[in-house]
C-alpha positions in Angstrom: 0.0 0.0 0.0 1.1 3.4 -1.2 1.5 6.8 1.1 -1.2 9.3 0.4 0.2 12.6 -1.1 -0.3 15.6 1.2 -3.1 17.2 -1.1 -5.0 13.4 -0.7 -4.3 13.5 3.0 -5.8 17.2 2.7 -9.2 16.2 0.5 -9.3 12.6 3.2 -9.4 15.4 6.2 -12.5 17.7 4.6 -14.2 14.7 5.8 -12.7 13.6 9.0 -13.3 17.2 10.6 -11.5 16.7 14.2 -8.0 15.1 12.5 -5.0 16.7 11.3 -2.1 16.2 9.6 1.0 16.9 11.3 4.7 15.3 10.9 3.0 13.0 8.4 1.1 11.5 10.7 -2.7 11.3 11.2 -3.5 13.1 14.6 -6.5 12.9 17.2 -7.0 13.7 20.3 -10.6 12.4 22.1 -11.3 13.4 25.1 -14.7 11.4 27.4 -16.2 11.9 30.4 -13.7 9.7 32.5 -11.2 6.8 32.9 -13.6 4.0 31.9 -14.8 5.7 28.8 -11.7 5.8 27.6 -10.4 2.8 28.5 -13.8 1.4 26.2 -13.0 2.9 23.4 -9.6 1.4 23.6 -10.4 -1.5 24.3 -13.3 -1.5 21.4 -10.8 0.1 18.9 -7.5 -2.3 19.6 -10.1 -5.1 19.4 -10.7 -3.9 15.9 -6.7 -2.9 15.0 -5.8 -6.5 15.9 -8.6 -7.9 13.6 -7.3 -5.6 10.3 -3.6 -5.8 11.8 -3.2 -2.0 11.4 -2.5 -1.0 14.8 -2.6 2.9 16.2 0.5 5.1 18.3 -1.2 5.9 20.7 -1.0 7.2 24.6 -4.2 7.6 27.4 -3.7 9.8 30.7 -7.3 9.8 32.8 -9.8 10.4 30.2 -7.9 11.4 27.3 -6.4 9.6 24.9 -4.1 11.2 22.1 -3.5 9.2 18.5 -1.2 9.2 15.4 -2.2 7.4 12.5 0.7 6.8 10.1 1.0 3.2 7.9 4.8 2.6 8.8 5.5 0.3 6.1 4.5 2.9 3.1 6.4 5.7 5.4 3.0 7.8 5.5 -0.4 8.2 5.6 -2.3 5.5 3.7 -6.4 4.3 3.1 -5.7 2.3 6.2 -4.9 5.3 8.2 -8.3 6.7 7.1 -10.3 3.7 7.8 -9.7 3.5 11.5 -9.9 7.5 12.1 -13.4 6.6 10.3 -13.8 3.9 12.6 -12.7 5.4 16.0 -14.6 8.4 15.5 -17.3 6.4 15.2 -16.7 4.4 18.3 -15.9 7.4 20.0 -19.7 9.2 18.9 -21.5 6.2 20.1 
């Protein structure tokens, strides 16, 4: 799989409103209402990661939890980046 040039990373994030690209990496951070909530959506999104072996950088202090999203085999950003910032943001609204 191929990095995404900057200006696909750019048109990927018109849709994925709360990421940014910075350092070529794919960045997040989600903030819930405590330690259990984020420890949920963890848990709900690793469970995921392992299944499509695409697995997130990633750090959690309390109730927030910051990510970067970067495909390290392809040295960038790649459609597998995109797919789980699609799917934890969904996790994350539900």
């Amino acid at each position: 799989m191929n990095a995404l040039t900057t200006e696909q990373c750019q048109a990927a994030l018109a849709k994925l409103p709360n990421w940014h690209l910075k350092n070529g990496k794919l960045k997040q951070t989600f903030v819930f209402k405590n330690f259990n909530e984020a420890f949920a959506f963890m848990t709900r999104v690793a469970m995921h990661a392992e299944q499509h072996d695409h697995h997130p950088e990633w750090s959690n202090v309390y109730k927030t939890v910051e990510v970067n999203l970067v495909t390290h085999d392809a040295n960038g950003v790649t459609e597998k980046d995109l797919k789980l910032a699609r799917f934890m943001d969904k996790v994350a609204a539900s």
